[in-house]
N, C-alpha and C positions, 0 to 999 in steps of 0.2 A: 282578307277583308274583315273589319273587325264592326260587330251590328252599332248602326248610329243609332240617334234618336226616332220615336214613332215620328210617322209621318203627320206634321203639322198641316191642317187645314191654310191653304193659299188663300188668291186672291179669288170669288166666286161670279157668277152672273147669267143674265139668263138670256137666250138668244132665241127669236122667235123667227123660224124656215118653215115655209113650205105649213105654215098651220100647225106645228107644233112646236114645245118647247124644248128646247136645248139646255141642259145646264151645264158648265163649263166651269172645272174648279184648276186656276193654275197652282204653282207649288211655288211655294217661297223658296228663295236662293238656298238655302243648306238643301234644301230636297231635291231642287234641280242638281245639282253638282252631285249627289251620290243616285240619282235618277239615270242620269247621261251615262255616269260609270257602270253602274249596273248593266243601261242596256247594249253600250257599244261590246263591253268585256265579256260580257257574260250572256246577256238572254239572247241579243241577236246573233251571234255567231252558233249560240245553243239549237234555236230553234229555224235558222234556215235551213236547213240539210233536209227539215221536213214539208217546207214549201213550196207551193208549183211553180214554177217560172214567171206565170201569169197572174196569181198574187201580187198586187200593182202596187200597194199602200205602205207607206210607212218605212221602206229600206233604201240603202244609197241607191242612188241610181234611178229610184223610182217613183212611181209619186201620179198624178192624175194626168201629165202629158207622156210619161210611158205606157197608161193603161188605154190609154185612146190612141194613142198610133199600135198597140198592139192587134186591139178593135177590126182598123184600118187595113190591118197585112193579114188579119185571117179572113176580112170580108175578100182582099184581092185571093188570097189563094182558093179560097172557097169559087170565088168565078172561075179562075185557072182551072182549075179542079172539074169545073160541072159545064166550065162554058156558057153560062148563064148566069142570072139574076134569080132565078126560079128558087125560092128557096125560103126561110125563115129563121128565125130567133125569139130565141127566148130570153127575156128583162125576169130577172129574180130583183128584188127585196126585201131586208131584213125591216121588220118592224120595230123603230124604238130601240135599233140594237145596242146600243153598248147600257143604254138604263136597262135592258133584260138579262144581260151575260150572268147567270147564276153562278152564286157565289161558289159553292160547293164544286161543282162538276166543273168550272175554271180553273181550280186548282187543281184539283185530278190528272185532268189535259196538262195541263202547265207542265205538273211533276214530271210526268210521264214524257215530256218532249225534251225536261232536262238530263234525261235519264243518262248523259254520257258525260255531266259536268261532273266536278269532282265533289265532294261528298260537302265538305265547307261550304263552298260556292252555291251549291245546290240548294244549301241549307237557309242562306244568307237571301239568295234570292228569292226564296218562297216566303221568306219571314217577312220581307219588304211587299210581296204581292200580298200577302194577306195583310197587312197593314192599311195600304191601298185599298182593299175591300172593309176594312172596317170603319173606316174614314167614310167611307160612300154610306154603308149601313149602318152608322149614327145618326148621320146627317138626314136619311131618308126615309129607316125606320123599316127597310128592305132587306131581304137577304139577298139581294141579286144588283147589277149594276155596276159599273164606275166610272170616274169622270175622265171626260175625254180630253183634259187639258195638261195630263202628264204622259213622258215619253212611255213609260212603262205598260200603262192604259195603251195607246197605237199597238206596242206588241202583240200584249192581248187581244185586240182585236184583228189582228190580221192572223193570228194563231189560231183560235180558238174554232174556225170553223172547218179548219182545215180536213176535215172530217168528209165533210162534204166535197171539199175540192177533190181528192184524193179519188174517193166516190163517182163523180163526173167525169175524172180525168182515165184513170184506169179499170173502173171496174165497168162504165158504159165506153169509155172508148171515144170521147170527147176529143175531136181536135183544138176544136176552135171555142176556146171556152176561155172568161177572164172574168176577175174578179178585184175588184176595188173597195175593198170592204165590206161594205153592207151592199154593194151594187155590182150586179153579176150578171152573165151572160150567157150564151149558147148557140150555135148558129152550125144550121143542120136542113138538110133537105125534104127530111120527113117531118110534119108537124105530131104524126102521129107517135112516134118516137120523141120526140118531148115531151110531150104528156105524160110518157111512160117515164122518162127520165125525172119530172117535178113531182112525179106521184113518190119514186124514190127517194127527192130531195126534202122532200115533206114528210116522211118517215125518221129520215135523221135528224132532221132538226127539229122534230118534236121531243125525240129522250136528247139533244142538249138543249133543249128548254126557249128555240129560239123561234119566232114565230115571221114565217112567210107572209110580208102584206098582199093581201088580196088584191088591193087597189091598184098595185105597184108592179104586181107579177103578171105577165100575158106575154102570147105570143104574136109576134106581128111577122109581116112578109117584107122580105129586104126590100122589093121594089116599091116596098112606102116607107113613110115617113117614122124612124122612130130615134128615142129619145134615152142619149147615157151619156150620165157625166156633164150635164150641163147642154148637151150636145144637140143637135137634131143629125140624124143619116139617112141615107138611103140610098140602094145601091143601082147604078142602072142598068141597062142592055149592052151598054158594052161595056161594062165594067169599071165602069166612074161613080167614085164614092163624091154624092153632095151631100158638102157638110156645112153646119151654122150655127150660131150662137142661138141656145133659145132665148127668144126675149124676156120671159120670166126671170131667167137668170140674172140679167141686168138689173131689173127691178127690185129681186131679191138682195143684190149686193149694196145696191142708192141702200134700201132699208136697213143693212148692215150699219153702212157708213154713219148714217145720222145716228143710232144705236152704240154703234162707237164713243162718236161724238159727248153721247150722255153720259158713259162709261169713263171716259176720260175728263170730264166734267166733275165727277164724282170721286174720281181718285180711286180708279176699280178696275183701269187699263194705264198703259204708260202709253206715251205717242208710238216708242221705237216698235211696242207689240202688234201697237194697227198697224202700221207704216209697213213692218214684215208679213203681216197676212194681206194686205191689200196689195203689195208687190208681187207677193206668190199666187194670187189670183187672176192679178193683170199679166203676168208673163205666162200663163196659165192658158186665157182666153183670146190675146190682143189679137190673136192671130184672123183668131172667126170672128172677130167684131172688125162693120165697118170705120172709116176715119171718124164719122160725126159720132159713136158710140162712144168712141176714144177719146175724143174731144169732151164732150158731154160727160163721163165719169171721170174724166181726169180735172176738169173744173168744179164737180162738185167735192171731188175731195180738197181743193185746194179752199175754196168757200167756208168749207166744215173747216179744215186745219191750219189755216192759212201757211200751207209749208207743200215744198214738191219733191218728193220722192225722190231718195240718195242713190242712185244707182251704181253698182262697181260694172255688172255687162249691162246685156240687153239697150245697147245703144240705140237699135232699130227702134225699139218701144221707148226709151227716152224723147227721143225727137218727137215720132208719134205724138207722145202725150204734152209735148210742152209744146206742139208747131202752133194752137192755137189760141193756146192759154193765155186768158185775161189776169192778170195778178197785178198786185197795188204799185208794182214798180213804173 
């Protein structure tokens, strides 16, 4: 591999969830193209040998409908297991994660997980991460951070805290534990053994510099109501996961779309990029949303863009979404 050009600043924008800001910087084509190389060739084959199975984000195969059915099979085993409902979990959140990922101590990690590539490679790919870091730390004026809109960024962040998984999984002895980024779990019959296990996880992620939201972190009791991934759960007496779209979440994405909408107004998205993240949010959720949900977001994407979603599968969620679609024809 012979080093390109520094990474050029892409397309940028600001995305407002849940009451705070997102910034979102995509890579202009020569980036992407030696981005995807980098990570298919090199960092992700590098650095899964050191992640947990339940590490849900960002690899083939995985993604936000494997980390919720993983969810789903340690809530059933866990009934199996204790023959009841009785029992709890613990909701982890990272604060602000990927604008906090420190710069320094990112690539330490990084090094250290490439340690079995070959010396070239090795070399090639850390010159591109810190690139990627100084790109962020120009633009923000920070030593910590990076934008979530390149493949190499997802790595990092699904690597970087693996510190703590490792932590959770082997050294407390965690069955039933998963983690989807910045959003993590636990689900255990002692309340009081989580406590003792958060108090641990809050020691490491203070020396990597990463901060647990208060707001975000608690324990709740499987037989109520609680909230991952977009999700509501709860487990019951005989061992029936009920499960459902939060309504925020709908909400949050209508706000997306029209957001979009000015973005692509602006010449700061292209249609095919909405079109791919609104697809992979609907095959995502269509499942826990009822017909009129489906209905009702699939009309207002069509309103905002006047265009309907190219589908190659998901035939079921095609229908769905076009069975009652008003469109100018």
């Amino acid at each position: 591999m012979k080093k390109h050009t520094d990474q050029q600043s892409g397309t940028k924008f600001v995305i407002k969830e849940r009451g705070k800001k997102r910034n979102i910087t995509t890579n202009i084509m020569v980036d992407k193209t030696v981005n995807h190389l980098l990570c298919d060739e090199v960092l992700s084959p590098a650095i899964s040998p050191f992640l947990i199975h339940d590490n849900g984000a960002s690899q083939k195969n995985k993604g936000v409908a494997f980390s919720r059915k993983r969810l789903e099979a340690h809530l059933h085993k866990y009934y199996r297991e204790h023959k009841s409902n009785d029992g709890y979990i613990l909701l982890m959140d990272f604060s602000g994660y990927y604008a906090s990922i420190p710069y320094k101590k990112c690539l330490l990690v990084m090094n250290n997980l490439l340690r079995n590539v070959n010396n070239e490679e090795r070399a090639m790919t850390m010159w591109i991460l810190q690139n990627i870091f100084q790109v962020f730390s120009i633009e923000s004026n920070k030593d910590r951070g990076i934008n979530i809109g390149s493949q190499p960024s997802q790595n990092i962040g699904i690597a970087y805290p693996s510190r703590i998984d490792n932590y959770i999984k082997i050294v407390k002895g965690c069955k039933y534990y998963g983690r989807y980024t910045d959003d993590s779990y636990i689900i255990h019959e002692s309340k009081e053994f989580l406590n003792e296990v958060l108090e641990g996880v809050l020691k490491i992620a203070d020396k990597l510099e990463l901060i647990i939201n208060p707001k975000k972190t608690h324990i709740a009791k499987l037989s109520q109501t609680f909230k991952f991934l977009q999700l509501k759960y709860s487990l019951t007496e005989t061992g029936r996961i009920i499960r459902r779209i939060n309504p925020k979440a709908i909400t949050r994405q209508r706000r997306k779309l029209k957001a979009y909408r000015r973005l692509l107004d602006n010449n700061r998205l292209t249609y095919k990029e909405i079109e791919n993240i609104f697809k992979g949010w609907m095959a995502s959720n269509y499942k826990n949303m009822s017909q009129q949900q489906i209905t009702n977001m699939s009309q207002l994407y069509y309103d905002l863009f006047k265009e309907v979603p190219k589908w190659k599968n998901h035939g079921k969620l095609r229908y769905l979404m076009e069975q009652n679609l008003k469109t100018l024809d």
